[in-house]
C-alpha positions in Angstrom: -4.2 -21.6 -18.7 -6.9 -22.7 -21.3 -10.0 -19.9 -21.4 -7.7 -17.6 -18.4 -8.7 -13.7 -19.0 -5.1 -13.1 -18.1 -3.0 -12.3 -21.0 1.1 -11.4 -20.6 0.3 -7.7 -21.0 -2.1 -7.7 -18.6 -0.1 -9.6 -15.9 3.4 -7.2 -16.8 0.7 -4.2 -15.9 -0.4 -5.5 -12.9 3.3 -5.3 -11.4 3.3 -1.4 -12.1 1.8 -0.2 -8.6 3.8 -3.2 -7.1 6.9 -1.1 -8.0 5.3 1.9 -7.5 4.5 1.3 -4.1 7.6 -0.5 -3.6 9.5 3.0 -4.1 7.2 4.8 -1.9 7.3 2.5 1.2 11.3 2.8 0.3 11.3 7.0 0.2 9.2 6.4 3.3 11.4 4.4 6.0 14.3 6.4 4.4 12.9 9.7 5.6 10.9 9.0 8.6 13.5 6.8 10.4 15.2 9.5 12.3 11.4 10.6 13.6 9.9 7.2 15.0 10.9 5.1 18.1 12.0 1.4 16.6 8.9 -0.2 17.4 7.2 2.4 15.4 9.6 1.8 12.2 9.5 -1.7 12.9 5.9 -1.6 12.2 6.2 1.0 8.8 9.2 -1.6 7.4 7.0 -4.9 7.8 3.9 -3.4 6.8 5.9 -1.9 3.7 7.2 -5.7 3.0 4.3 -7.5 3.4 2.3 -5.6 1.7 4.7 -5.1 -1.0 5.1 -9.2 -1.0 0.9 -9.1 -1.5 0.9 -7.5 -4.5 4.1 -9.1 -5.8 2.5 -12.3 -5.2 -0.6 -11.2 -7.1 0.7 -10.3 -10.4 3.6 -13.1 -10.3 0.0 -15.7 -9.8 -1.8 -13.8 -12.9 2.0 -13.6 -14.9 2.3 -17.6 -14.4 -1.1 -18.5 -15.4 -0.7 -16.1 -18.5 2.5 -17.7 -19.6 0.5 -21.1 -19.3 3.1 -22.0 -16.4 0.5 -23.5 -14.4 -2.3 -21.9 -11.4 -1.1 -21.6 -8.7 -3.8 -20.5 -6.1 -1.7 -20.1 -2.8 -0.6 -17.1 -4.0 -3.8 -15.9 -4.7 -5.0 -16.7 -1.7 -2.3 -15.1 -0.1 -3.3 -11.6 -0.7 -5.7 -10.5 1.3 -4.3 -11.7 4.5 -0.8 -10.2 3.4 -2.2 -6.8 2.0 -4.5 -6.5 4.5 -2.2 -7.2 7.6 1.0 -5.2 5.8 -1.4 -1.8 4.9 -2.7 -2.2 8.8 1.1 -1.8 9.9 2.3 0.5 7.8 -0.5 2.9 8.8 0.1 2.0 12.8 3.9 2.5 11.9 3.0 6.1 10.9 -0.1 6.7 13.5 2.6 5.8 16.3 5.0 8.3 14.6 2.5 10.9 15.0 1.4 9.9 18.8 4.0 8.5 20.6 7.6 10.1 18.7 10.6 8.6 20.6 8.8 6.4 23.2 7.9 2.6 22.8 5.4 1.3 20.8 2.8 -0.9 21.8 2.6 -3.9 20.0 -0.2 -5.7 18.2 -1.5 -8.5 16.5 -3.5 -9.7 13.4 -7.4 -11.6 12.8 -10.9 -12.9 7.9 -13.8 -9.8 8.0 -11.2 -8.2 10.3 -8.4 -8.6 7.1 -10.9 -6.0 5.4 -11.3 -3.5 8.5 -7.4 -3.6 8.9 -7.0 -2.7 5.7 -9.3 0.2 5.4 -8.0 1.1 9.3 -4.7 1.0 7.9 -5.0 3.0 5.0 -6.8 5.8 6.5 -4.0 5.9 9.7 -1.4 5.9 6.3 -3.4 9.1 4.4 -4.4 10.9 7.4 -0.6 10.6 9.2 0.4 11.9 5.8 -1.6 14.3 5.3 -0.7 15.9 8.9 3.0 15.7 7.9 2.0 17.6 4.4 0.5 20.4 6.5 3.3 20.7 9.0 5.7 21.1 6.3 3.2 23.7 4.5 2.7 21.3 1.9 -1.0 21.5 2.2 -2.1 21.5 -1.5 -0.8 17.5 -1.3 -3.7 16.6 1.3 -6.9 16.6 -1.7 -4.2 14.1 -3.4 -3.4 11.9 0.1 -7.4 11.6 0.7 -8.3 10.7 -3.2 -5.6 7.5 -2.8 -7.2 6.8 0.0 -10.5 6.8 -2.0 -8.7 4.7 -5.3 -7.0 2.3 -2.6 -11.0 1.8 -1.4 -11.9 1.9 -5.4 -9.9 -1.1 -6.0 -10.7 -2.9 -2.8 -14.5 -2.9 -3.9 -13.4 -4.2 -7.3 -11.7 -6.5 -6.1 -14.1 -8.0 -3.5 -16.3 -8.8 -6.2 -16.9 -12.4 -8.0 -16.3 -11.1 -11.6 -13.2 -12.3 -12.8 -13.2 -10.7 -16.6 -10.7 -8.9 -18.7 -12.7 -5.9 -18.4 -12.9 -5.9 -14.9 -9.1 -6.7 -14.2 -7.9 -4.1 -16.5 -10.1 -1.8 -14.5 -8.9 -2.3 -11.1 -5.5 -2.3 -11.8 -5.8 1.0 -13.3 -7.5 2.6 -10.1 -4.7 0.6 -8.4 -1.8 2.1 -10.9 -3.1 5.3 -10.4 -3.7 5.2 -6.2 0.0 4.2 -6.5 1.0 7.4 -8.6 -0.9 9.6 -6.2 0.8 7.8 -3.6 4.3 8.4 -5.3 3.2 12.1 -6.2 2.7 12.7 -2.2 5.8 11.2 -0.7 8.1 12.3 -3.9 7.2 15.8 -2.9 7.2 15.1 0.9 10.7 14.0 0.5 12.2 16.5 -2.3 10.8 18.7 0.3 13.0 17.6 3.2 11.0 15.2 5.0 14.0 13.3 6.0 15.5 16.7 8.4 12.2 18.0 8.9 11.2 18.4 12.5 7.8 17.0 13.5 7.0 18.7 16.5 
C-alpha cells in the first residue's frame, strides 16, 4: 500500500521465527508424546497451531500489504488473541506434563488484558517446564538460554505493544523475535538430539 513501511524483504523476514517456531513446536509433540496424558498433548498440539497460525497470519498481513495486494486488517487483528491463547496452551500442555504425567488433564478456557497475562503465563510455564526437563537430562548449561527466550519473547511483546509502526521499529522486533526463536530451536534441538523422545521423566 501507498506510504506502508512494509517492504517484501521485510515481510519474507518476518516469516523466519514462524518457521522457526514451527519446527520447534514440531521436535516438541514428537518427543514429549509418549510422556503426557492426551489432554496434556492435546493442549501442547493446539497451542503449537494456534500460535503457529498467529504468527503465520502476521507476516502473510505485512507480505500482502508489501506486495500492494491490499490491507487486510483481520489478520492483524487476529494476533494477539491467537498468540496469546496458543503460547497459554502450549505452556499448560507442558506444566501438566510436569504435574499430572499419565492422569487426566483438567481443562480450561480463554478471556483482552487477560490475552497479555496468558501469554506471559504461558511462556514462562513453556521455559520453566523446559528448563526442568534440561536439568533432568543433565543438560543444565541450556537453562541461561531457556530463561533469555523467555526474556526476547517478553522483548518483542513490549515492542510490539507499542503504537510506533516504523521501519525501524519492525525490523527490530522481528529480530528479538528471530532470535527468541533460535534460542528456542537451540534448546529443543539439543533436548531432542539428546534423547528427549526415550528419556524418562520421573
Amino acid at each position: 500500500m501507498e506510504g506502508s513501511v512494509y517492504t517484501i524483504p521485510m515481510a519474507l523476514f518476518d516469516f523466519v521465527p514462524v518457521i522457526l517456531f514451527g519446527i520447534c513446536g514440531r521436535l516438541l509433540m514428537r518427543d514429549l508424546y509418549n510422556k503426557m496424558s492426551k489432554g496434556a498433548f492435546a493442549c501442547l498440539d493446539l497451542g503449537v497451531c494456534v500460535a503457529f497460525l498467529a504468527g503465520f497470519l502476521k507476516a502473510l498481513y505485512k507480505l500482502l500489504i508489501a506486495a500492494n495486494v491490499g490491507e487486510y486488517p483481520l489478520l492483524n487483528s487476529l494476533f494477539l488473541p491467537l498468540q496469546s491463547s496458543g503460547l497459554m496452551l502450549t505452556g499448560l500442555g507442558i506444566l501438566l506434563m510436569l504435574v499430572l504425567r499419565k492422569k487426566t488433564a483438567a481443562a480450561m478456557a480463554p478471556l483482552t488484558i487477560g490475552f497479555i497475562s496468558m501469554m506471559v503465563i504461558g511462556l514462562g510455564c513453556m521455559c520453566a517446564g523446559l528448563s526442568v526437563v534440561a536439568k533432568k537430562m543433565k543438560k543444565g548449561w541450556l537453562i541461561p538460554i531457556f530463561i533469555l527466550c523467555f526474556f526476547c519473547y517478553m522483548g518483542m511483546g513490549y515492542l510490539a505493544s507499542r503504537d510506533v509502526e516504523t521501519a525501524a521499529s519492525n525490523w527490530i522486533e522481528q529480530g528479538v523475535n528471530c532470535f527468541g526463536q533460535i534460542l528456542l530451536l537451540t534448546g529443543v534441538g539439543t533436548l531432542h538430539r539428546a534423547g528427549l523422545r526415550e528419556f524418562k521423566l520421573s
